[in-house]
N, C-alpha and C positions, 0 to 999 in steps of 0.2 A: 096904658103905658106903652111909648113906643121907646124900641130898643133898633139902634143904628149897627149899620156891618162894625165889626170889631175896627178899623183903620180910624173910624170916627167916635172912637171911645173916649180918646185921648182928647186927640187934636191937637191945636200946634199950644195953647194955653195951658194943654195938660202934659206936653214935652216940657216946658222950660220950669211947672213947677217940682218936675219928675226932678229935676239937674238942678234945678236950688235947694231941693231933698236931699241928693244925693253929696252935694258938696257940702251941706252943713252938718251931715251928718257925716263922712268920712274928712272932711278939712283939704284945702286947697294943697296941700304935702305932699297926702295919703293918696291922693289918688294918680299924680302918675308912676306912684310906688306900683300902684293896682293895674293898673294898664301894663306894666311892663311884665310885673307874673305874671298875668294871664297872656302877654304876649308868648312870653318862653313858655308858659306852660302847653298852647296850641301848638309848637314850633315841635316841642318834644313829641307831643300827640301825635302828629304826621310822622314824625320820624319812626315812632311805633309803627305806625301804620304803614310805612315803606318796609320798614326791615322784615314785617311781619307778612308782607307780601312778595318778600324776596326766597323767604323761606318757604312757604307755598310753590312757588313757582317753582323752587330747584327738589321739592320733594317730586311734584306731579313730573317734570320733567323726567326724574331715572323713572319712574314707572313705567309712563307711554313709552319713553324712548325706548324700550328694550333691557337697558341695560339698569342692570340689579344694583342697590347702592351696597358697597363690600360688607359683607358680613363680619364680624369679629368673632375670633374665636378665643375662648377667653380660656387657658390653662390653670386646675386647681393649684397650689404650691403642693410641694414635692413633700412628702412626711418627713421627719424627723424621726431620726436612729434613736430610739431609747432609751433613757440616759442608765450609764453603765452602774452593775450596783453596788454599794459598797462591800467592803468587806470587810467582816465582821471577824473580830479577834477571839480566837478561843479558847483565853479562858486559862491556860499553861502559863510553865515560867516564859515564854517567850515574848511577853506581854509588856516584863519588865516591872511588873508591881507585886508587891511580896506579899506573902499572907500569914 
């Protein structure tokens, strides 16, 4: 059994039954639906991929550069006064209820 470089697995008879596979099974519709997600979806992916390298870049920057990125300093909140306590009635005529 011989076995050819991987490029000659297919061949060009085994592209066009790959794409009468593919379109009988997804439908003539569906599939520039499918090309267009995966279009945006690659579009987004780069975009990841820039932003996420923009972010790298301006971290390594303040480091070598010298200069420290600001610290924050983050202040507890302030306690609250106690709440005042009631006062309790004692109990005499001054109460206003008779006995």
């Amino acid at each position: 059994m011989h076995f050819g470089p991987p490029s000659e697995i297919f061949g060009m008879d085994g592209i066009i039954v790959l794409v009468v596979v593919v379109v009988v099974l997804f439908g003539s519709t569906q599939i520039p639906k499918l090309a267009r997600s995966l279009g945006s979806a690659q579009k987004e992916f780069k975009k990841g991929l820039d932003e996420g390298g923009k972010d790298d870049d301006a971290t390594k920057g303040a480091t070598k550069g010298g200069t420290a990125a600001p610290t924050v300093v983050v202040t507890p909140p302030a306690q609250a006064a106690p709440p005042a306590q009631p006062v309790q009635p004692s109990g005499d005529a001054s109460t206003g209820t008779t006995s």
